[in-house]
C-alpha positions in Angstrom: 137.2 121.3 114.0 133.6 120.5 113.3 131.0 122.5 113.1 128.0 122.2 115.4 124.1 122.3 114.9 121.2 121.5 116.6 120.3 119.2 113.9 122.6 117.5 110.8 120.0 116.7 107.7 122.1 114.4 105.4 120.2 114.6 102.1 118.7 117.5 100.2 115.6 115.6 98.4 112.1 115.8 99.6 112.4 114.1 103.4 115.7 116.3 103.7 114.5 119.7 102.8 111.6 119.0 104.5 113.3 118.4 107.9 115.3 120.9 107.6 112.4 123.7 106.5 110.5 122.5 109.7 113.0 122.3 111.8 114.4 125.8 111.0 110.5 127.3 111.3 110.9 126.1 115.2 113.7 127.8 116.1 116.4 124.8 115.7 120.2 125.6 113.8 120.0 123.2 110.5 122.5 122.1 108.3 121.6 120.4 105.6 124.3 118.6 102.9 123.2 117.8 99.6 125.5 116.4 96.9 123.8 117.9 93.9 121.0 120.2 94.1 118.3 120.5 96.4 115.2 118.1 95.5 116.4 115.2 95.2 114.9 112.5 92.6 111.3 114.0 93.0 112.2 117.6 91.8 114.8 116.5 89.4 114.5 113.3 87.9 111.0 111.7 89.5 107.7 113.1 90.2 108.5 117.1 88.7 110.0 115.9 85.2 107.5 113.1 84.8 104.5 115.0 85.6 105.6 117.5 83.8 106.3 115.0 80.1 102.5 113.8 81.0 101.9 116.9 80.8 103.2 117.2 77.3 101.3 113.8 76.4 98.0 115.9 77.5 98.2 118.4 75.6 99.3 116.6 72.3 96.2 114.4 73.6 93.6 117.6 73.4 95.0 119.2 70.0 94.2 115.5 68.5 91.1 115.8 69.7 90.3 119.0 69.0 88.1 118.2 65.9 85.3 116.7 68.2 85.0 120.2 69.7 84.8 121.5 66.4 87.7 123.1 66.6 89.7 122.8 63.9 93.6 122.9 65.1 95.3 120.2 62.2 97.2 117.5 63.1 99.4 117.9 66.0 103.3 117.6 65.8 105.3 116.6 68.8 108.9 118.6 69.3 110.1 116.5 72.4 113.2 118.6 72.6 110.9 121.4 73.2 109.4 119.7 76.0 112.2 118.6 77.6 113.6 122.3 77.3 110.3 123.6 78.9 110.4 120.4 81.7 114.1 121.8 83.4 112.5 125.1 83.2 109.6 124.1 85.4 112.6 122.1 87.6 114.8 125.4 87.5 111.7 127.4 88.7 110.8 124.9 91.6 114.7 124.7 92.6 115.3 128.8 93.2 112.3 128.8 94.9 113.2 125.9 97.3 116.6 127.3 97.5 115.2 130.7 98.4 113.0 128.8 101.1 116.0 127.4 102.7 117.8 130.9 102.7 115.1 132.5 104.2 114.7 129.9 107.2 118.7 130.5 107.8 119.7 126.7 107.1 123.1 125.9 106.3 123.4 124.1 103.1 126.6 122.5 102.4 127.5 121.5 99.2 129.2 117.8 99.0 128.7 114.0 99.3 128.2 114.0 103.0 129.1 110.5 105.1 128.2 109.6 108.8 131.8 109.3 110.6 130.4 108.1 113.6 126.7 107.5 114.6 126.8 107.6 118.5 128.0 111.3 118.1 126.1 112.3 114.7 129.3 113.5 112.9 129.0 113.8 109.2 132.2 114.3 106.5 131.9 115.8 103.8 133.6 115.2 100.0 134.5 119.2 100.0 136.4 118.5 103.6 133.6 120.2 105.7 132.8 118.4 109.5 130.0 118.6 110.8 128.4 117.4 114.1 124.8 118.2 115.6 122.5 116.9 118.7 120.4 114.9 116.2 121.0 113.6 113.2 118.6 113.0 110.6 119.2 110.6 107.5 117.6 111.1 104.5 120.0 109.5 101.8 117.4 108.5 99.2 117.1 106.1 97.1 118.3 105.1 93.2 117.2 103.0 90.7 117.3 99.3 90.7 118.3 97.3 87.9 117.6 93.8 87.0 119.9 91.1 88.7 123.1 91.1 86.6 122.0 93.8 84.1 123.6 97.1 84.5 121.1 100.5 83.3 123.6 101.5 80.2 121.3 104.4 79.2 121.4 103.8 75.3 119.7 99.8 75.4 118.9 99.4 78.8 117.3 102.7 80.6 116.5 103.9 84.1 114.0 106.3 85.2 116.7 108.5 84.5 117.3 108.1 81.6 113.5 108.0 80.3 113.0 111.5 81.6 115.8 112.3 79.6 115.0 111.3 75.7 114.5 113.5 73.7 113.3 111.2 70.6 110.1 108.9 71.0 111.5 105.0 70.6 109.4 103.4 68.2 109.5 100.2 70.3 109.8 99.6 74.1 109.5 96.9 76.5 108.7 98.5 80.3 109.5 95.3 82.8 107.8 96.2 85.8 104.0 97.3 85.8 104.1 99.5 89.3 102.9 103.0 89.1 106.4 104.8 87.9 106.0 101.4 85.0 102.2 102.6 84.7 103.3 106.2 84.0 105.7 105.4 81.5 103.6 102.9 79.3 100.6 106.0 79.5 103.2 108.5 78.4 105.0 107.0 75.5 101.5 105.5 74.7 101.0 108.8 73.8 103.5 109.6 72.4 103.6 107.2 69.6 105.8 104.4 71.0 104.7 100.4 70.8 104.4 99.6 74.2 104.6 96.3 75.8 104.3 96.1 79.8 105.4 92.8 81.5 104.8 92.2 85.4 105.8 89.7 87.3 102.9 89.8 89.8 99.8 88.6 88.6 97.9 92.0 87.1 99.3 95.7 86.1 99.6 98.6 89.4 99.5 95.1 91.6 99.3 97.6 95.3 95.7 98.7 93.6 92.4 97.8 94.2 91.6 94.9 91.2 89.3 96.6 90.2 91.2 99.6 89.8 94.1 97.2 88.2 91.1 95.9 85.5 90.3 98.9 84.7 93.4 100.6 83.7 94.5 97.2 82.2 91.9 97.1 79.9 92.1 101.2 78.7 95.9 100.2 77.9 94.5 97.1 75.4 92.4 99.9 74.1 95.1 102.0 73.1 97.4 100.0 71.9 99.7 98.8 74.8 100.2 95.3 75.8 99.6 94.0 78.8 101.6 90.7 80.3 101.3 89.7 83.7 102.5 87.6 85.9 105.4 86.7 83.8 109.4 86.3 84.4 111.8 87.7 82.0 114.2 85.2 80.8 117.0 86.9 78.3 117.3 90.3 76.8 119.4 89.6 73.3 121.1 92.3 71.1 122.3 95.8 70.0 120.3 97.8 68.1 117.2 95.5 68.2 116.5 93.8 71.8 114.7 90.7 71.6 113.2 90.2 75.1 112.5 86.9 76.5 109.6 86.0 78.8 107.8 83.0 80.5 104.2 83.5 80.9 101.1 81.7 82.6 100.7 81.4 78.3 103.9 79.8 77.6 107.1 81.4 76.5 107.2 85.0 74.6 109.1 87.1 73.3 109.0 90.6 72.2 111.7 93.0 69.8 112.1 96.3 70.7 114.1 99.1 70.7 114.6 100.0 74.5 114.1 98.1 77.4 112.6 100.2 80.1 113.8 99.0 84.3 111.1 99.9 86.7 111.1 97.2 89.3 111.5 99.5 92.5 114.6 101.4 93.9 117.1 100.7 96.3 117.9 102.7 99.4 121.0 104.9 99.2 122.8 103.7 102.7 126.3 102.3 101.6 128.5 102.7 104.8 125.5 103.8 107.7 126.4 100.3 108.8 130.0 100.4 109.2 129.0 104.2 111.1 126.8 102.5 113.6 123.2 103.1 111.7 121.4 99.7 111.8 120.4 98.3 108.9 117.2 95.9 107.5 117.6 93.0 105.9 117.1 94.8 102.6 119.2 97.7 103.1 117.4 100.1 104.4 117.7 101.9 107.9 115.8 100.6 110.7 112.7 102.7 112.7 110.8 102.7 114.8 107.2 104.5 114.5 108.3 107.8 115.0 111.6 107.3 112.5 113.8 107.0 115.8 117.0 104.9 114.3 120.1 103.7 116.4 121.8 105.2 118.0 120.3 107.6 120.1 119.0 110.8 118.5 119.2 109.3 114.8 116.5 109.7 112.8 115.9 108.5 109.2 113.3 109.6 106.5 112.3 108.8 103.0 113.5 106.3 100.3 116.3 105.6 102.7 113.6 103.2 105.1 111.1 100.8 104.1 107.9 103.0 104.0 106.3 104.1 101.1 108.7 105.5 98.2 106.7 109.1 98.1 108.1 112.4 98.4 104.9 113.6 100.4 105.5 111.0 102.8 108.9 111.6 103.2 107.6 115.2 103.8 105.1 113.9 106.8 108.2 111.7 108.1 110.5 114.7 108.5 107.7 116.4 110.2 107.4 113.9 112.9 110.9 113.8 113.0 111.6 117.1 114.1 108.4 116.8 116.3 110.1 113.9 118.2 114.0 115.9 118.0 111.7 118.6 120.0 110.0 115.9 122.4 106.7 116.9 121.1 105.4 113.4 121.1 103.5 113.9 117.5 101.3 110.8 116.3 102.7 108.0 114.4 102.3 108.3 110.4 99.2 105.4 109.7 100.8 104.1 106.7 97.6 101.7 105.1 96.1 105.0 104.8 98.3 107.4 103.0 97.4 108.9 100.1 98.6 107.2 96.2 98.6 109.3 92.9 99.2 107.5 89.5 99.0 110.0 86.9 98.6 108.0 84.0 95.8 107.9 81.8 93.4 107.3 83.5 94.7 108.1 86.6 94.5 105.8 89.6 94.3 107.1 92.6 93.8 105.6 96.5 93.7 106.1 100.2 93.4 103.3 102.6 92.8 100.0 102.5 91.7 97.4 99.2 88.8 95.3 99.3 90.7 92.3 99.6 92.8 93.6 102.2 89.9 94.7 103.9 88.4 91.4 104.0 91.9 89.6 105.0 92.1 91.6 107.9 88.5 90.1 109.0 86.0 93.4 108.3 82.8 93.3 107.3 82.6 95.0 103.7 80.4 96.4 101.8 81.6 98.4 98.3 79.9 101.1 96.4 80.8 101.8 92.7 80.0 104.3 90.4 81.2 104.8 87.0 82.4 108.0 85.3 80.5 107.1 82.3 77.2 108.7 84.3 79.2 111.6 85.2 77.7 115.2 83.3 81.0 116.8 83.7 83.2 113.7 82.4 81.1 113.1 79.8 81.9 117.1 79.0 85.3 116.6 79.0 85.1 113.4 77.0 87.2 111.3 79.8 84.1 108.5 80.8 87.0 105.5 81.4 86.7 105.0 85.4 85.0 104.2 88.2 85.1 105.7 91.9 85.0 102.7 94.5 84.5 102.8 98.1 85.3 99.5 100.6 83.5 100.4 104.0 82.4 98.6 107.0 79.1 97.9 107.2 77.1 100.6 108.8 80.2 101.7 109.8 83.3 103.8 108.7 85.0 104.1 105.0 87.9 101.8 104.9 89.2 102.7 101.5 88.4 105.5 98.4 90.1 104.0 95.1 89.6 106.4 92.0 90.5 105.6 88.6 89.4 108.5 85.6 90.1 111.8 85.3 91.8 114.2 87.3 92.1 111.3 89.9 94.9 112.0 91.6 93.2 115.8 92.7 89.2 113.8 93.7 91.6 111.6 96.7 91.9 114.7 98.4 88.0 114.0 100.0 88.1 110.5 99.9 91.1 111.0 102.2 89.9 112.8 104.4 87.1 111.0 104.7 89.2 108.2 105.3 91.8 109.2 107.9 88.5 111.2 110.0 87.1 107.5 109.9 84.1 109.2 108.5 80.9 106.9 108.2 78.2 107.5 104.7 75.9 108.7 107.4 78.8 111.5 108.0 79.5 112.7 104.5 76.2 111.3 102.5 74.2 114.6 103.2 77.1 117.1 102.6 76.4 118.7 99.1 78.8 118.6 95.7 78.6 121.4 93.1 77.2 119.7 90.0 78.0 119.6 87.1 81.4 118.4 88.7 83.6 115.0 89.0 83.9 115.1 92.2 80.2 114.6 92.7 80.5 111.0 91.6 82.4 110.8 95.2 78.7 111.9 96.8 76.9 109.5 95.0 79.1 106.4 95.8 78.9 107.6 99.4 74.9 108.3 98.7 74.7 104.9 97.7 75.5 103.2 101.2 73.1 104.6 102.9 70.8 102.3 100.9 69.3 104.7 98.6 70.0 106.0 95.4 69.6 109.4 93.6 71.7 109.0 90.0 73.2 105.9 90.9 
């Protein structure tokens, strides 16, 4: 006999937990299934274990440049078996904590591939023989890599995201087809590392949901370090064993490059093999059908994360479960306003964003006016010797801030104001006389805002 909940969270990874941590801090009985360990991709083999090898590609960064400090450290050595052994430590860490989380709150976690039975009355099977059945049911399946059409991730020639998080020796040679912000962080990271890099995008410049000018910009650091940039291309053949001679059409003409590993980061696909046949409707593309406040079909189905077509990021898979368990508890929460969510690309330099581009801006018929300031000027980047960036802003005129795009250092930590600002529709008039501790980065925030008001201080 089945086992009854208030709610049934199918999924462990960052929508799942997050429903069921919420949910539990309101009173409601959670069970939560998870097939491996709590997480998901983003603790275990996404956002944690990538952040953390950039990590490692920082550091090996300031020892190298430690001569300029005068400080004399030698040349650094890189020990990426070390670094891998001190990345599942950070993921160990971060999983008995969240598993301690979910103790504490009294969720059920039930250990198993779980499978919807049947929709209409939200019962879920699963692989260990448990049943379970609750008066909501909330999806939150995930997502997995996607290969190229007809080419299969084999993990020694061809790799996934998986597998990249996974080497422990830097390839001397690597071709990353798709130039996204997971192919961005890659071509930063074994940049630094000492791989050749060559990035090839089909769409017509690198980190193509960007600002351009956030695009250029990063672009043209990558050229500076070594890694070749090729966009709007199509990959024709990729040829061999140990060598793979990769085959591309380009606006150029036809190309090729040899390397030693071809690197897959064109998207992922949604995890939601057999919601279908359950009764869970299904886009066109595979992933399960919402509506604004993640309300699926049938009745009392909900669906979070990777799983539907929203943006692929663990913290908005976090704000989906909330709104979730908002609507499960007929709180009528607002909808999640997904043009202004915020982005982190932690490459180097990072790229970082919060509402709306220029261009799309002007598509959608506004009045815009842009102010941007470069990091160059900046006391404190100067400091750090990180001056590559800009900070743009795309506003109305006279009116509110449409968009903050960041690229330079410590990017992804400045969004946190632009935002803010953003989501608050804040006007320059709001946030131009508000004061930022100098020297600092963030200041450069206060002067592009400064600067549309019509006068200038630094700028």
């Amino acid at each position: 006999m089945a086992e009854h909940f208030d709610v049934v969270v199918l999924g462990g990874g960052p929508g799942g937990y997050a429903a069921a941590l919420y949910g539990a801090s309101a009173g409601l009985h959670i069970a939560m299934v998870e097939e491996a360990q709590v997480g998901g991709t983003c603790l275990h083999v996404g956002c944690i274990p990538a952040k953390e090898l950039l990590q490692t590609a920082e550091v090996l960064r300031t020892v190298g440049a430690a001569k300029e400090f005068g400080v004399e450290a030698g040349q650094p050595a890189l020990d990426l078996r070390v670094s891998q052994t001190r990345k599942q430590q950070v993921i160990d860490r971060l999983t008995r904590g969240l598993e301690t989380l979910l103790k504490g709150r009294k969720v059920t976690v039930v250990r198993g591939t779980g499978s919807v039975l049947d929709a209409p009355s939200h019962h879920v099977r699963v692989s260990d023989g448990t049943e379970l059945t609750g008066d909501a049911l909330i999806v939150a399946t995930g997502s997995t890599p996607r290969p190229l059409p007809g080419l299969d991730f084999d993990g020694q020639r061809i790799l996934s995201s998986d597998h990249v998080l996974a080497l422990e020796e830097v390839p001397p040679r690597v071709a990353i087809i798709g130039a996204g912000a997971v192919g961005c962080e890659f071509a930063s990271l074994l940049g630094d590392l000492g791989s050749e890099v060559t990035l090839l995008e089909a769409l017509p410049r690198v980190l193509p949901g960007a600002d351009a000018d956030a695009s250029d910009i990063l672009e043209r650091s990558f050229k500076k370090r070594g890694i070749s940039c090729h966009s709007g291309i199509r990959v024709t053949s990729i040829e061999g064993t140990r060598e793979l001679t990769v085959g591309f059409e380009s606006p150029d003409g036809a190309g090729t490059v040899v390397v030693d590993k071809v690197i897959v980061s064109i998207g992922r696909a949604p995890r939601s093999e057999g919601l279908d046949a359950a009764g869970i409707r299904l886009d066109a593309g595979g992933c399960v059908e919402v509506d604004d406040h993640l309300r699926a079909s049938p009745p009392e189905v909900y669906a979070v994360g990777d799983v539907v077509a929203t943006p692929q990021l663990a913290h908005v898979g976090f704000s989906e479960a909330i709104v979730a368990v908002k609507t499960i508890l007929r709180e009528d929460p607002a909808p999640i306003n997904y043009d202004n969510v915020p982005w982190g690309i932690y490459s180097r330099p990072e790229v970082a964003f919060a509402g709306l581009t220029e261009e799309q801006a002007r598509q959608r018929g506004d009045d815009v006016v842009t102010s941007l300031h470069r990091f160059a000027g900046n006391s404190r980047a100067v400091i750090i010797g990180e001056t590559d960036g800009v900070v743009k802003i795309v506003a109305e005129r006279g009116g509110r801030l449409l968009g903050v795009h960041i690229v330079g250092p410590w990017a992804t930590e400045l969004i946190a104001e632009g935002y803010l600002a953003v989501n608050w529709e804040a006007t320059a008039d709001d946030l131009a006389p508000l004061i930022h501790a100098h020297p600092t980065l963030s200041e450069l925030f206060g002067e592009s805002v400064f600067a549309l008001t019509g006068r200038l201080l630094h700028g």
